[in-house]
C-alpha positions as CSV (number, residue, x, y, z in Angstrom):
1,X,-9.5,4.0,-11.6
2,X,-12.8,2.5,-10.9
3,X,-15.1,1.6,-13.7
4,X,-16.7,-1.4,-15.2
5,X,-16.8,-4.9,-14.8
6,X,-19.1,-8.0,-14.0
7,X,-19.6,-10.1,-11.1
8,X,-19.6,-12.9,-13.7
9,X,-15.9,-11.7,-15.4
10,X,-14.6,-11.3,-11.7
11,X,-15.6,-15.3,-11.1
12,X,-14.5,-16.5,-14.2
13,X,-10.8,-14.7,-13.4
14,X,-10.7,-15.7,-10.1
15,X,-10.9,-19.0,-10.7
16,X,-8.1,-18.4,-13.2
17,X,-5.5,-16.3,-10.7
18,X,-3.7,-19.3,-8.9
19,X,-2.8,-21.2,-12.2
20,X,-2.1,-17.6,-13.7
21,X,0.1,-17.0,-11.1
22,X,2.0,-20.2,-11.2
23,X,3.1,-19.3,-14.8
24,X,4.6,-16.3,-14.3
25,X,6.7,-17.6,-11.0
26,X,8.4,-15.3,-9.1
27,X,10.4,-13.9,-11.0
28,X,8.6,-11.6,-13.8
29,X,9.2,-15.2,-15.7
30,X,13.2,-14.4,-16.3
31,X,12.4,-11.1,-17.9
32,X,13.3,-8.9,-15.2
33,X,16.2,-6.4,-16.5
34,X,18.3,-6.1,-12.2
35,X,21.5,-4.0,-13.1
36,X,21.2,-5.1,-17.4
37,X,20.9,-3.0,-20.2
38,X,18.3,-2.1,-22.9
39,X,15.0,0.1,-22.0
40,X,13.5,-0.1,-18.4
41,X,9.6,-0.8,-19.4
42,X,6.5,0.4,-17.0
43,X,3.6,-2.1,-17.7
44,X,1.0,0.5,-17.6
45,X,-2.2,-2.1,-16.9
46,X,-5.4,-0.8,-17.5
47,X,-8.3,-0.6,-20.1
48,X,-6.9,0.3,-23.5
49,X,-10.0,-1.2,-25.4
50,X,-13.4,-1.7,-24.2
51,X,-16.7,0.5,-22.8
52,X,-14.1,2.2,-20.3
53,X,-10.6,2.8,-23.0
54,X,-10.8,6.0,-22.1
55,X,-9.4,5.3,-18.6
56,X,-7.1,3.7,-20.0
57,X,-5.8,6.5,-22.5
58,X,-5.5,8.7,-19.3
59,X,-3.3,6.3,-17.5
60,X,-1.1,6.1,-20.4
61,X,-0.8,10.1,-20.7
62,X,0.4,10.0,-17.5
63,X,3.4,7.1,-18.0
64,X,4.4,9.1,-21.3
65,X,4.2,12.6,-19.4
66,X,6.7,10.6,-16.5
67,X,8.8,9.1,-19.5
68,X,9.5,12.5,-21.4
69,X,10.7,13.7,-18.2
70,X,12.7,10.8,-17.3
71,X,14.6,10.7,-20.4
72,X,15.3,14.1,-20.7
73,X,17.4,13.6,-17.3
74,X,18.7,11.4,-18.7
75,X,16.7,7.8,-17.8
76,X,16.8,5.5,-15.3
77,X,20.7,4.2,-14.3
78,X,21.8,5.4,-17.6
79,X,18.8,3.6,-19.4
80,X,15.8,4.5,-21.4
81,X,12.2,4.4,-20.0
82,X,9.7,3.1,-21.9
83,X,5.5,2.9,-21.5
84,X,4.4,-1.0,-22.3
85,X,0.7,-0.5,-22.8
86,X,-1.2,-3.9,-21.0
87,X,-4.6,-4.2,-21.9
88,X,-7.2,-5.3,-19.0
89,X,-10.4,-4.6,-21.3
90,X,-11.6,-3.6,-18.0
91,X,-12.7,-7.3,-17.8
92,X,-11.0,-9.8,-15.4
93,X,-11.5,-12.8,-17.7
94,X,-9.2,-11.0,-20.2
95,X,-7.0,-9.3,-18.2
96,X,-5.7,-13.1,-16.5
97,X,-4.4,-13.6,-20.2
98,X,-3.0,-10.9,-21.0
99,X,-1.2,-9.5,-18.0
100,X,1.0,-12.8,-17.6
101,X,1.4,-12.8,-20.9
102,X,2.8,-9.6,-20.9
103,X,4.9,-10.8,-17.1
104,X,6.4,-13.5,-19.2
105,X,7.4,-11.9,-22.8
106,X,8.1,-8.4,-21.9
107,X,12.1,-7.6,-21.1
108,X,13.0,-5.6,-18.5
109,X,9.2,-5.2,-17.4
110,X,10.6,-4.1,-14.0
111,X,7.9,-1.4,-12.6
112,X,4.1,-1.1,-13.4
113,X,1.2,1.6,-12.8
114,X,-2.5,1.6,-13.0
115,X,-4.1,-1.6,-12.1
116,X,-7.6,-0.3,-11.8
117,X,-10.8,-1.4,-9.1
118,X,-12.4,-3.5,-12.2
119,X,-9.6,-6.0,-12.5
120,X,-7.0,-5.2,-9.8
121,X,-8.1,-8.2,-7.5
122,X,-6.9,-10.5,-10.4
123,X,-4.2,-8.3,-12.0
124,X,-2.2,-7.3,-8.5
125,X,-1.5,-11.0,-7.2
126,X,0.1,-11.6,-10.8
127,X,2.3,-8.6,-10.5
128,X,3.0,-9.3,-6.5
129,X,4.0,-12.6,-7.3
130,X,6.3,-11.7,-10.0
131,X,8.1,-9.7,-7.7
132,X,7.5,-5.9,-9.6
133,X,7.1,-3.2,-7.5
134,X,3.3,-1.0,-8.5
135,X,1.3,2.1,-8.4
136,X,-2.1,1.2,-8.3
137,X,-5.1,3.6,-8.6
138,X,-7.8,1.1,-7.8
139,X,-10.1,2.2,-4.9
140,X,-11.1,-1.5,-3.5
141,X,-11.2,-1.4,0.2
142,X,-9.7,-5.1,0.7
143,X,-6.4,-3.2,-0.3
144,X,-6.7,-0.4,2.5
145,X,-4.4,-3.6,4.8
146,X,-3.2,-5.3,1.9
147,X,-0.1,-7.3,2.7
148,X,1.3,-7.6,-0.9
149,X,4.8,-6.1,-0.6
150,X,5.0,-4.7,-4.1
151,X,1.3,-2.5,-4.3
152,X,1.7,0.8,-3.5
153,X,-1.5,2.9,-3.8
154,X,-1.1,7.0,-3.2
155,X,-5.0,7.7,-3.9
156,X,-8.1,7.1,-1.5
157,X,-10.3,3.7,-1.3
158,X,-13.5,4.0,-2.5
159,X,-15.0,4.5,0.7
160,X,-13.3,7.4,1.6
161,X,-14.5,8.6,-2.1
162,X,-17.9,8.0,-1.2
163,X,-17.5,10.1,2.2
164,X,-15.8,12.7,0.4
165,X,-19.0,13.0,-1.6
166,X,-21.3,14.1,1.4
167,X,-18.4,16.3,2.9
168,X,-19.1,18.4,-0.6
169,X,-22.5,18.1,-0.5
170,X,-22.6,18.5,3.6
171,X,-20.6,22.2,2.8
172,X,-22.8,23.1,-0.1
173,X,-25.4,23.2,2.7
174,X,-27.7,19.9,1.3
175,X,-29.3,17.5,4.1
176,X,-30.8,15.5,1.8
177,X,-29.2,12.7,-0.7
178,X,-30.2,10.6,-3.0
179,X,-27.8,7.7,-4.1
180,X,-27.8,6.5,-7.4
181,X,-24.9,4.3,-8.4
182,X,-24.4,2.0,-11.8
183,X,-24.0,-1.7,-11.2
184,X,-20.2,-1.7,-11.3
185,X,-17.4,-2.4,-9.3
186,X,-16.3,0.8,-9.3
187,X,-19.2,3.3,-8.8
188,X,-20.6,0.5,-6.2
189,X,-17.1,0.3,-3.8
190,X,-18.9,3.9,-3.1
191,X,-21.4,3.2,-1.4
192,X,-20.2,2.2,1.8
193,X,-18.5,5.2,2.5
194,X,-21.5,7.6,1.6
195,X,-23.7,5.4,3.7
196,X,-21.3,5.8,7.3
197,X,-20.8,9.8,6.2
198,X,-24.6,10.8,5.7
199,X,-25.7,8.7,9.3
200,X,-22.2,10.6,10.5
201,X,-23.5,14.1,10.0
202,X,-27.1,13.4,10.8
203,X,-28.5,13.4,7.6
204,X,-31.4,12.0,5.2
205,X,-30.4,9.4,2.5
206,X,-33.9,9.7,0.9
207,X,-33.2,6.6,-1.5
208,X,-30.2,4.4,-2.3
209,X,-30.7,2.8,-5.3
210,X,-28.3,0.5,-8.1
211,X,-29.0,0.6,-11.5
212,X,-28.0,-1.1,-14.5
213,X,-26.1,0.4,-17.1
214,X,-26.8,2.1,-20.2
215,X,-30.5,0.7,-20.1
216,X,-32.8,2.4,-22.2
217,X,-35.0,4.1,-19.8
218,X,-34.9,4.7,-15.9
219,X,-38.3,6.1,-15.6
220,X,-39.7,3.5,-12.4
221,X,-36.1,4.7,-11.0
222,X,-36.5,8.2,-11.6
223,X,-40.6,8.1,-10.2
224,X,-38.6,6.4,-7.3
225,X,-35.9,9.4,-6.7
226,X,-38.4,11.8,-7.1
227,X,-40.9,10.5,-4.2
228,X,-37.9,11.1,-2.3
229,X,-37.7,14.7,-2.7
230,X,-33.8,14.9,-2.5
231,X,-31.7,18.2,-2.5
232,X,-28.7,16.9,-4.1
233,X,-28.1,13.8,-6.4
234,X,-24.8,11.2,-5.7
235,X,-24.8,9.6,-8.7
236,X,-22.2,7.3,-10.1
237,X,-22.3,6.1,-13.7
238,X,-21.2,5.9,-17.1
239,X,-21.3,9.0,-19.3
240,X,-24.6,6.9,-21.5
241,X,-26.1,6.2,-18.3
242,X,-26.0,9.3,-16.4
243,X,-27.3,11.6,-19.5
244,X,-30.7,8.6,-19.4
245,X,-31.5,9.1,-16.0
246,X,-30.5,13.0,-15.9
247,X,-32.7,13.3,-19.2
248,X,-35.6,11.2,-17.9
249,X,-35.4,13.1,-14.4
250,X,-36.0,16.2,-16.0
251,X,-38.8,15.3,-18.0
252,X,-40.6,14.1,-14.9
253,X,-39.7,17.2,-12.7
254,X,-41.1,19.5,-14.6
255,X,-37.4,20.4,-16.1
256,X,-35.9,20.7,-12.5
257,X,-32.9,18.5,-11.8
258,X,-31.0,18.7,-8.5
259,X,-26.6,19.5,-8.2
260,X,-25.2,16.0,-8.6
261,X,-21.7,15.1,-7.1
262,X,-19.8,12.1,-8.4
263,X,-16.3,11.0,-8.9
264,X,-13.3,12.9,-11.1
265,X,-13.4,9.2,-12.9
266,X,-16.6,11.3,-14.6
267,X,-14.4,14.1,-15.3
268,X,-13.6,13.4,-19.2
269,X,-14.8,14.7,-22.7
270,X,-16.9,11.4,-23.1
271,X,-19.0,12.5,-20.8
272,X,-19.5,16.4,-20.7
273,X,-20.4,15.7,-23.9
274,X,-23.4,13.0,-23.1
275,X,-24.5,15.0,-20.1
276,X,-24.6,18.3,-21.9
277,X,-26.3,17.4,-24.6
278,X,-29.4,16.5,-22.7
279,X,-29.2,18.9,-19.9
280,X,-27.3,21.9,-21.4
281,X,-24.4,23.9,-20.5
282,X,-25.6,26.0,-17.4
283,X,-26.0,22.6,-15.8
284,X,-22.9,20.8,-16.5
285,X,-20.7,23.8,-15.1
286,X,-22.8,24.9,-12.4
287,X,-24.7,21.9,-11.2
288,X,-22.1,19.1,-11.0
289,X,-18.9,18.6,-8.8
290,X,-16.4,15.7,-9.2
291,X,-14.9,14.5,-6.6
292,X,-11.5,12.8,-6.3
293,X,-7.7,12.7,-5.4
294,X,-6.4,16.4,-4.2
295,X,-3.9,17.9,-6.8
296,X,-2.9,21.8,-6.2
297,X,-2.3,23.5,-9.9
298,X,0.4,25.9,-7.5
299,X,2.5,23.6,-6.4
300,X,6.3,23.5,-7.7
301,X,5.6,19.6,-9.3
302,X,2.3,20.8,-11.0
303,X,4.1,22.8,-13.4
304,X,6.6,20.7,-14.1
305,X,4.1,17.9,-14.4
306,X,1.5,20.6,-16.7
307,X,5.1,21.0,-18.7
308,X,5.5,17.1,-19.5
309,X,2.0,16.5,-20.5
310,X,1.3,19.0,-23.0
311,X,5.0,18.3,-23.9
312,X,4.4,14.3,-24.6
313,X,3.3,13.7,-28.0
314,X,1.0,11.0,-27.7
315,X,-0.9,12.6,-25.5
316,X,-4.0,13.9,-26.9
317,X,-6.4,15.4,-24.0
318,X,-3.6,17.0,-22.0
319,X,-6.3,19.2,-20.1
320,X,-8.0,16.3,-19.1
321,X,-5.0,14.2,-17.5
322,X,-4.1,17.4,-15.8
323,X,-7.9,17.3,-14.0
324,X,-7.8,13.9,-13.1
325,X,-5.9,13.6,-9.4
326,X,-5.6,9.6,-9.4
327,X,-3.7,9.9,-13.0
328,X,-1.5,12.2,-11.0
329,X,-0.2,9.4,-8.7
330,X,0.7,7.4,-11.8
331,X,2.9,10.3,-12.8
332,X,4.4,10.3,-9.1
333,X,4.3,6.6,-8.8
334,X,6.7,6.5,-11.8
335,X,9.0,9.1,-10.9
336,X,9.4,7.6,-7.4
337,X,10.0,3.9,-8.4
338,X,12.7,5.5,-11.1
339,X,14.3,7.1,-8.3
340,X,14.5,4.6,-6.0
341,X,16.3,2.4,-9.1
342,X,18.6,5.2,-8.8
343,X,19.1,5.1,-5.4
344,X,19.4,1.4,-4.8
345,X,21.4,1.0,-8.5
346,X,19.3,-1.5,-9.7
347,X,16.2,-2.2,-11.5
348,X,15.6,-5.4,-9.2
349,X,12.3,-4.9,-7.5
350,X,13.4,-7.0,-4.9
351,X,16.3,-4.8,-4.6
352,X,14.7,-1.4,-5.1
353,X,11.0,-1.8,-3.6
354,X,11.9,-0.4,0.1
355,X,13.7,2.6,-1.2
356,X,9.8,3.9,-2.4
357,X,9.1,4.5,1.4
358,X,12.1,5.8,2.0
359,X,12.0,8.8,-0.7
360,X,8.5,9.5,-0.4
361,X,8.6,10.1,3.3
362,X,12.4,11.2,3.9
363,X,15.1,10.9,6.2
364,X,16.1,13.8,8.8
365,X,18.5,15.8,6.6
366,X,16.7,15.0,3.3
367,X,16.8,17.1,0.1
368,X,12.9,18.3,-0.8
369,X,12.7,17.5,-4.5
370,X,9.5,18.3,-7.3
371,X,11.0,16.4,-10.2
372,X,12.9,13.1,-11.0
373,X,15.5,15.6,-12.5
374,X,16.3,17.2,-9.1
375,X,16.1,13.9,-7.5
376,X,18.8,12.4,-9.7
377,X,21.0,15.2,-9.5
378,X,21.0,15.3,-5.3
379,X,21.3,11.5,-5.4
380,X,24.4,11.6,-7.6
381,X,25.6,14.3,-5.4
382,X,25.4,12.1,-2.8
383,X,22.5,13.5,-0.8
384,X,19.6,11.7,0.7
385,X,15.9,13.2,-0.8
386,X,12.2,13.9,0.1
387,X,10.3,13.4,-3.5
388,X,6.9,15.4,-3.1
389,X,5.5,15.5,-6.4
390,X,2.2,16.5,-7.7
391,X,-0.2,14.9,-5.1
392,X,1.8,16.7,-2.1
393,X,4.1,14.9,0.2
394,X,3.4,11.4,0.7
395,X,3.6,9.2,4.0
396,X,2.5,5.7,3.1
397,X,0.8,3.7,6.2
398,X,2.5,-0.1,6.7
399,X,0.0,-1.5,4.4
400,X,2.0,1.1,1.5
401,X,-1.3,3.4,1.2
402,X,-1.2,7.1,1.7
403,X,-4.9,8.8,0.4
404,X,-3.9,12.2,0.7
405,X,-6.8,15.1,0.5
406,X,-9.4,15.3,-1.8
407,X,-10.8,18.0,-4.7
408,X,-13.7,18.6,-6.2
409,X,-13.7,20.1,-9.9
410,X,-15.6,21.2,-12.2
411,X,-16.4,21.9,-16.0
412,X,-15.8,25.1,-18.0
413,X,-17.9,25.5,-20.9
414,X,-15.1,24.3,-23.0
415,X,-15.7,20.8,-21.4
416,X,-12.2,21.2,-19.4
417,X,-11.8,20.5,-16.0
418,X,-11.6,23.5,-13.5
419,X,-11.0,23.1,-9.1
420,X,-13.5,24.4,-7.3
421,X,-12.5,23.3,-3.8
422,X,-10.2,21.4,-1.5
423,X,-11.3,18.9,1.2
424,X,-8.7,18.2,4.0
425,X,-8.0,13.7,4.1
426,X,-8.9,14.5,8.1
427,X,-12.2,15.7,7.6
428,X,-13.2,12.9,5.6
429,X,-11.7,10.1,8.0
430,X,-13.7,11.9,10.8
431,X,-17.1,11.1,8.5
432,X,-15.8,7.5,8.8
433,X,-14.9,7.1,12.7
């Protein structure tokens, strides 16, 4: 995902990667499981505590969703799966520590998911290094030609987010944007992307402003935003932040606030329930869309996907894992790296990583399968198979990404997340040509 994080943590970790890496070796530090026995684990790396530990409890509904239905084919090679939560803090001067710690005590720690913008540029090389094939959902553009050969990444870069913005906002039929984005990694990768798509389609960016987070007033910003006169609102920030400057832009429009678009990051109880409760219901379900990785709630994986979370019984918030698309592709991610243990019969990542490709795009004569149950079953039949899973078919570039389309959702008045539109991947590259 893509919140959080300070320039200052991401110097203080960087200076830390290269002896960080040296520890764990190249070989998840003796503790990877090849052909052994006991539980395969998923490292499932991402904020568990912290400002952003709610991304973190999504990304961990998704590995338990990907582990009921794992084990209830029967696991992995004859093993168990097994979620091993990896907390990043969403700070890279923490997550050094405690992701090769977790590379060097953790048995059998043989795949890993999650990985998000605010520390992936310190967590990835650690898990590269030690040889375990990934899933990220980080959106950092210096990964779009990455050449680690264990990241795989089946969700957009944050410029192609940020386009996707103004495509919504370009079909809603506004000219004129004003950018607001929190002084994070995440909400700033962005900006780029809205910048090419608005000069792409010939329209005004009236102001482009970054602000700090969760300050107690963003009046002088607001006055700024205002002078602009914008028609819609691209706003990136926390759930605190957002209901300020929403709050305070009221109050200075004489209670008129323009539709904001922003990222399905946004999409989660946290915040419908800051911004509601300073701009009311009518404007939370009518005047915001959320804009993120394409999943289609009719497709054959979706249900069986819909199935496993509310079926998972750690998972809390099923309705709001089912609304995020990037926590889809941890979901997919697992199922495909469990397959192609399967397929290679081994839990090597060495030995396994380049079966990924192969099952996510196919082979002329390959089975089309939804689930890791009907994968199994054709492999052990002794078929070749296509896994398309609940972000569509995949087809991953050389540099392992494949972006996919993109969705925009909403809120019901329950605070659950609702689609309100598709946008084709093409139409979005062509805002960035």
């Amino acid at each position: 995902m893509r919140r959080r994080g300070t320039a200052f943590g991401m110097l203080a970790a960087g200076v830390a990667v290269s002896l960080a890496v040296a520890a764990c070796g190249s070989s998840n530090g003796g503790k990877s499981s090849g052909s052994g026995s006991g539980p395969i684990n998923v490292g499932v790396i991402g904020p568990m505590t912290g400002p952003a530990a709610e991304i973190g409890n999504l990304m961990s509904g998704a590995c338990y969703a990907a582990v009921l239905d794992v084990n209830k084919a029967g696991g992995v090679l004859g093993r168990k799966l097994n979620c091993d939560l990896v907390d990043d803090t969403g700070d890279p001067a923490d997550a050094v520590p405690n992701v090769t710690r977790a590379l060097a005590t953790t048995s059998n720690l043989d795949m890993a998911v999650g990985l998000e913008s605010n520390t992936a540029a310190t967590t990835i090389p650690l898990v590269n290094n030690a040889h375990i094939p990934m899933v990220s959902t980080n959106g950092l553009v210096a990964y779009d030609k990455t050449k680690d050969a264990y990241f795989w990444r089946m969700t957009p870069s944050d410029d192609q987010n940020g386009a996707a913005f103004v495509a919504w906002a370009q079909r809603k039929g506004y000219k004129r944007y004003a950018v607001v984005f929190q002084n994070n990694i995440g909400a700033q990768g962005n900006e780029p992307g809205v910048v090419a798509a608005v000069k792409k389609i010939g329209g005004t960016m009236t102001t482009n402003i970054t602000i700090p987070g969760d300050a107690s007033s963003y009046s002088s910003v607001v006055a700024k935003v205002l002078a602009g006169k914008p028609q819609a609102l691209i706003l990136a920030g926390d759930p605190q932040t957002s209901a300020t400057f929403l709050s305070e832009y009221r109050q200075l429009n004489g209670g008129k606030v323009p539709p904001v678009v922003t990222s399905t990051d946004s999409i989660t109880p946290a915040y419908f329930s800051a911004v509601k409760k300073v701009m009311g219901t009518a404007y939370v379900t009518h005047d915001m869309a959320f804009i993120g990785s394409f999943v289609s709630p009719t497709s054959p994986a979706f249900s069986i996907y819909k199935k496993a979370v509310y079926g998972a019984s750690q998972i809390k918030d099923p309705a709001t894992i089912l609304g995020v698309g990037v926590i889809a592709s941890i979901y997919d991610g697992i199922n495909l790296m469990a397959l192609a243990m399967d397929e290679a019969h081994s839990a090597s990542g060495p030995v396994y990583n380049s079966k990924i490709e192969k099952i996510a795009s196919g082979v002329p004569g390959a089975v089309v399968v939804n689930s890791y149950a009907a994968g199994l079953a054709a492999l052990k039949a002794g078929k070749q198979i296509h896994y398309e899973g609940v972000d569509g078919s995949v087809t991953f570039n050389a540099y392992h990404n494949s972006p996919g389309n993109f969705s925009a959702s909403g809120f019901t008045a329950s605070g659950n997340p609702v689609l309100l539109g598709m946008i084709p991947g093409t139409e979005v590259q062509q805002l960035l040509s």
